[in-house]
C-alpha positions as CSV (number, residue, x, y, z in Angstrom):
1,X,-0.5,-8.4,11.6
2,X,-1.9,-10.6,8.9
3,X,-4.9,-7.7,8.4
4,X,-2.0,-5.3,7.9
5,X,-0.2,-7.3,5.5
6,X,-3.5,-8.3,3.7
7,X,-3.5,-4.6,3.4
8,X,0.0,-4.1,2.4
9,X,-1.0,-6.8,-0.4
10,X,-3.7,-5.1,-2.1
11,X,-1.5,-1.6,-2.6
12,X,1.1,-3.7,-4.0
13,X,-0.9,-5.3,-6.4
14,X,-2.8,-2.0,-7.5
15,X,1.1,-0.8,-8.5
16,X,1.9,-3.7,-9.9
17,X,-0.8,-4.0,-12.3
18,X,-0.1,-0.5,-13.0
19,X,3.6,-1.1,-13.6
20,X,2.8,-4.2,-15.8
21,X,0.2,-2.5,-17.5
22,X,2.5,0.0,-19.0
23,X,5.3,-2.1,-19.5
24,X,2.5,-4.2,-22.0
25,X,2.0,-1.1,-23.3
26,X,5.4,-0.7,-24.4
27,X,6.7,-3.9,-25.0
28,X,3.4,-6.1,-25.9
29,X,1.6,-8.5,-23.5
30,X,4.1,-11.4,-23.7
31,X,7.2,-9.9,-23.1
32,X,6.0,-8.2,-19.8
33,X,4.2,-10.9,-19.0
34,X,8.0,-12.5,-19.5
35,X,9.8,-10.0,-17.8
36,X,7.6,-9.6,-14.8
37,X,8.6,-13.9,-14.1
38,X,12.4,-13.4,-15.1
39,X,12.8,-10.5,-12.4
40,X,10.2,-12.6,-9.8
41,X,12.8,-15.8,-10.6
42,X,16.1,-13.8,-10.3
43,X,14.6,-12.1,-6.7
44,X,13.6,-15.2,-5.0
45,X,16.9,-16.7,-6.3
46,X,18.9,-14.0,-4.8
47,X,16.4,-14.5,-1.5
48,X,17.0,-18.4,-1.4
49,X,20.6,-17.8,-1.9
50,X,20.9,-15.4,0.8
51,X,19.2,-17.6,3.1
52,X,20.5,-20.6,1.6
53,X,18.0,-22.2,1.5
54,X,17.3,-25.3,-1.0
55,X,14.6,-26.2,-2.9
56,X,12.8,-29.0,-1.6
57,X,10.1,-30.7,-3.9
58,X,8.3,-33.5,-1.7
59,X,7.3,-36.8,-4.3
60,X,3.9,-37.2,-2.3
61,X,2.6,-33.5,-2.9
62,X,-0.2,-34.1,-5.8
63,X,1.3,-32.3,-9.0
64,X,-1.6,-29.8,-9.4
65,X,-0.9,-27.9,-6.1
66,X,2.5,-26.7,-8.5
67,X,-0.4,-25.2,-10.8
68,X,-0.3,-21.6,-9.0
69,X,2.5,-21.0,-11.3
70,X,0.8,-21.4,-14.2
71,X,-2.4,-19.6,-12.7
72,X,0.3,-16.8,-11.9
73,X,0.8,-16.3,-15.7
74,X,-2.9,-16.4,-16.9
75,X,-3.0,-13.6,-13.9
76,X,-0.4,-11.2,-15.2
77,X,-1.6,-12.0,-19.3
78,X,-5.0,-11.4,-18.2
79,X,-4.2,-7.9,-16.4
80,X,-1.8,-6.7,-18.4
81,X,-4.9,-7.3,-21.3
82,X,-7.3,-5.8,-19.7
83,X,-5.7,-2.8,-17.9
84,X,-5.2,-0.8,-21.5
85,X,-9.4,-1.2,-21.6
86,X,-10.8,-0.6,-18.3
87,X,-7.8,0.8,-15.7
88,X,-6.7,-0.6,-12.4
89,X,-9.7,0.4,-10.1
90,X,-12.9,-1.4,-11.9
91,X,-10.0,-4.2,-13.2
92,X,-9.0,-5.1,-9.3
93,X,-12.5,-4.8,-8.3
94,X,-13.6,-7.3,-10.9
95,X,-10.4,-9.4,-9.4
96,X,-11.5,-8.7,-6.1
97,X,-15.2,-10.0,-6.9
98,X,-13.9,-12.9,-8.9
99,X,-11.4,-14.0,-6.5
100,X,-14.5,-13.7,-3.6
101,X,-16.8,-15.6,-5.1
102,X,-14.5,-18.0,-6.0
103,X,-13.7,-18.3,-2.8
104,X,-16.7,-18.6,-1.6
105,X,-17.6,-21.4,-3.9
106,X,-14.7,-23.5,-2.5
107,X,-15.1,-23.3,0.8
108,X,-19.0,-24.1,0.0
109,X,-17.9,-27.3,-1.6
110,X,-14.5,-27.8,0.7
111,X,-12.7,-28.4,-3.1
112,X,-9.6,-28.3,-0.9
113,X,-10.7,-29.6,2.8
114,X,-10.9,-26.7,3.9
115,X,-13.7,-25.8,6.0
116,X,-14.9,-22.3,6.4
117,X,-18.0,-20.9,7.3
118,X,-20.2,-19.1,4.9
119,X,-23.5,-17.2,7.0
120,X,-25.3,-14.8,5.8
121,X,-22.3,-12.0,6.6
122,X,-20.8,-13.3,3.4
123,X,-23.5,-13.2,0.9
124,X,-24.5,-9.5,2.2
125,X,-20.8,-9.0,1.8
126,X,-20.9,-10.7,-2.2
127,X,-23.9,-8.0,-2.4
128,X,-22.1,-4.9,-1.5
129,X,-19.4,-5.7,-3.6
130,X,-21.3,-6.4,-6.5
131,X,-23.6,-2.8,-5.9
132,X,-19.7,-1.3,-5.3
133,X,-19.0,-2.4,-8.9
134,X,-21.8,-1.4,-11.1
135,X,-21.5,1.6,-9.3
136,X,-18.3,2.0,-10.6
137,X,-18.7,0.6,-13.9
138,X,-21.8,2.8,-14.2
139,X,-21.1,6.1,-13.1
Protein backbone atom coordinates (compact mmCIF):
# COMPACT_ATOMS: atom_id res chain seq x y z
CA UNK A 1 0.00 0.00 0.00
CA UNK A 2 2.58 2.59 0.89
CA UNK A 3 4.38 1.77 -2.85
CA UNK A 4 0.92 2.60 -4.28
CA UNK A 5 0.50 5.73 -2.50
CA UNK A 6 4.22 6.70 -2.99
CA UNK A 7 2.99 6.35 -6.55
CA UNK A 8 -0.24 8.13 -6.16
CA UNK A 9 2.27 11.02 -4.67
CA UNK A 10 4.45 11.59 -7.55
CA UNK A 11 1.29 12.08 -10.14
CA UNK A 12 -0.07 14.37 -7.80
CA UNK A 13 2.74 16.45 -7.55
CA UNK A 14 3.59 16.43 -11.44
CA UNK A 15 -0.20 18.17 -11.58
CA UNK A 16 0.28 20.25 -9.09
CA UNK A 17 3.36 21.81 -10.25
CA UNK A 18 1.63 22.09 -13.45
CA UNK A 19 -1.37 23.78 -11.86
CA UNK A 20 0.82 26.16 -9.85
CA UNK A 21 2.97 26.71 -12.60
CA UNK A 22 0.21 28.37 -14.55
CA UNK A 23 -1.41 29.98 -11.92
CA UNK A 24 2.35 31.93 -11.48
CA UNK A 25 1.89 32.52 -14.85
CA UNK A 26 -1.05 34.42 -14.50
CA UNK A 27 -0.97 35.91 -11.23
CA UNK A 28 2.93 36.18 -10.42
CA UNK A 29 5.01 33.89 -8.21
CA UNK A 30 3.79 35.20 -4.87
CA UNK A 31 0.30 35.22 -5.11
CA UNK A 32 0.16 31.54 -6.24
CA UNK A 33 2.58 30.77 -4.05
CA UNK A 34 -0.17 32.48 -1.51
CA UNK A 35 -3.10 30.99 -2.91
CA UNK A 36 -1.80 27.45 -3.13
CA UNK A 37 -1.32 27.77 1.27
CA UNK A 38 -4.79 29.68 1.73
CA UNK A 39 -6.68 26.71 -0.16
CA UNK A 40 -4.05 23.86 1.64
CA UNK A 41 -5.13 25.95 5.24
CA UNK A 42 -8.93 26.21 4.48
CA UNK A 43 -8.91 22.05 3.33
CA UNK A 44 -7.12 20.73 6.34
CA UNK A 45 -9.41 23.12 8.42
CA UNK A 46 -12.47 21.79 6.93
CA UNK A 47 -10.65 18.05 7.41
CA UNK A 48 -9.80 18.79 11.21
CA UNK A 49 -13.24 20.13 11.67
CA UNK A 50 -14.91 17.31 10.18
CA UNK A 51 -13.07 15.04 12.29
CA UNK A 52 -12.85 17.28 15.04
CA UNK A 53 -9.93 17.02 15.72
CA UNK A 54 -7.75 19.68 17.73
CA UNK A 55 -4.52 20.90 17.25
CA UNK A 56 -2.15 19.66 19.60
CA UNK A 57 1.37 21.46 19.79
CA UNK A 58 3.56 19.30 22.35
CA UNK A 59 6.19 22.06 24.34
CA UNK A 60 9.07 19.33 24.22
CA UNK A 61 8.99 18.97 20.30
CA UNK A 62 12.31 21.03 19.27
CA UNK A 63 10.96 24.17 17.18
CA UNK A 64 12.76 23.32 13.92
CA UNK A 65 10.81 20.09 13.28
CA UNK A 66 7.75 23.08 12.55
CA UNK A 67 10.28 24.17 9.72
CA UNK A 68 8.58 21.90 6.89
CA UNK A 69 6.23 24.74 6.67
CA UNK A 70 8.55 27.08 5.69
CA UNK A 71 10.53 24.47 3.50
CA UNK A 72 6.93 23.93 1.97
CA UNK A 73 6.99 27.60 0.72
CA UNK A 74 10.65 27.74 -0.61
CA UNK A 75 9.12 24.40 -2.49
CA UNK A 76 6.21 25.93 -4.23
CA UNK A 77 8.30 29.60 -4.89
CA UNK A 78 11.02 27.56 -6.24
CA UNK A 79 8.64 25.45 -8.74
CA UNK A 80 6.44 27.80 -9.56
CA UNK A 81 10.09 29.85 -10.71
CA UNK A 82 11.40 27.33 -12.45
CA UNK A 83 8.51 25.58 -14.29
CA UNK A 84 8.04 28.80 -16.80
CA UNK A 85 12.05 27.86 -17.80
CA UNK A 86 12.45 24.20 -17.95
CA UNK A 87 8.78 22.34 -17.61
CA UNK A 88 7.59 19.70 -15.16
CA UNK A 89 9.51 16.56 -16.43
CA UNK A 90 13.41 17.77 -16.20
CA UNK A 91 12.02 20.16 -13.12
CA UNK A 92 10.70 16.91 -10.98
CA UNK A 93 13.56 15.05 -12.03
CA UNK A 94 15.93 17.58 -10.70
CA UNK A 95 13.47 17.45 -7.47
CA UNK A 96 13.64 13.89 -7.65
CA UNK A 97 17.57 13.83 -7.75
CA UNK A 98 17.87 16.56 -5.24
CA UNK A 99 15.54 15.20 -2.84
CA UNK A 100 17.70 11.49 -3.25
CA UNK A 101 20.76 12.66 -2.61
CA UNK A 102 19.66 14.58 0.02
CA UNK A 103 18.47 11.78 1.40
CA UNK A 104 21.03 9.92 1.06
CA UNK A 105 23.26 12.28 2.74
CA UNK A 106 21.14 12.15 5.91
CA UNK A 107 20.79 8.91 6.42
CA UNK A 108 24.79 8.73 5.77
CA UNK A 109 25.22 11.05 8.63
CA UNK A 110 21.90 9.92 10.77
CA UNK A 111 21.21 14.11 10.84
CA UNK A 112 17.86 12.86 12.31
CA UNK A 113 18.65 9.23 14.07
CA UNK A 114 17.58 7.61 11.59
CA UNK A 115 19.35 4.78 10.51
CA UNK A 116 19.17 3.43 6.98
CA UNK A 117 21.30 1.47 4.99
CA UNK A 118 23.12 2.86 2.04
CA UNK A 119 25.03 -0.31 -0.14
CA UNK A 120 26.06 -0.15 -3.23
CA UNK A 121 22.14 -0.48 -4.69
CA UNK A 122 21.89 3.11 -3.80
CA UNK A 123 24.79 4.78 -5.39
CA UNK A 124 24.12 2.67 -8.72
CA UNK A 125 20.67 3.85 -8.20
CA UNK A 126 22.14 7.92 -7.65
CA UNK A 127 23.97 6.91 -11.14
CA UNK A 128 21.04 6.00 -13.20
CA UNK A 129 19.29 8.80 -12.14
CA UNK A 130 21.88 11.23 -12.79
CA UNK A 131 22.47 9.39 -16.64
CA UNK A 132 18.30 9.58 -16.72
CA UNK A 133 18.73 13.40 -16.33
CA UNK A 134 21.37 14.53 -18.68
CA UNK A 135 19.69 12.41 -20.98
CA UNK A 136 16.87 14.47 -20.63
CA UNK A 137 18.37 17.67 -20.31
CA UNK A 138 20.43 16.79 -23.40
CA UNK A 139 18.43 15.30 -25.92
Amino acid sequence: MNYILSILTGFIISIMVALSGKLTQTVGIYHATFIAHFISIIILSLILFYKKTRIKINKKVPLYYFSGGFLGVLTTVFNNYAFSYIGVSILLSLCLFGQSLTSFLLDIFQVFNHKAKNNVRTYIGLLFLIIGIIIMIIY
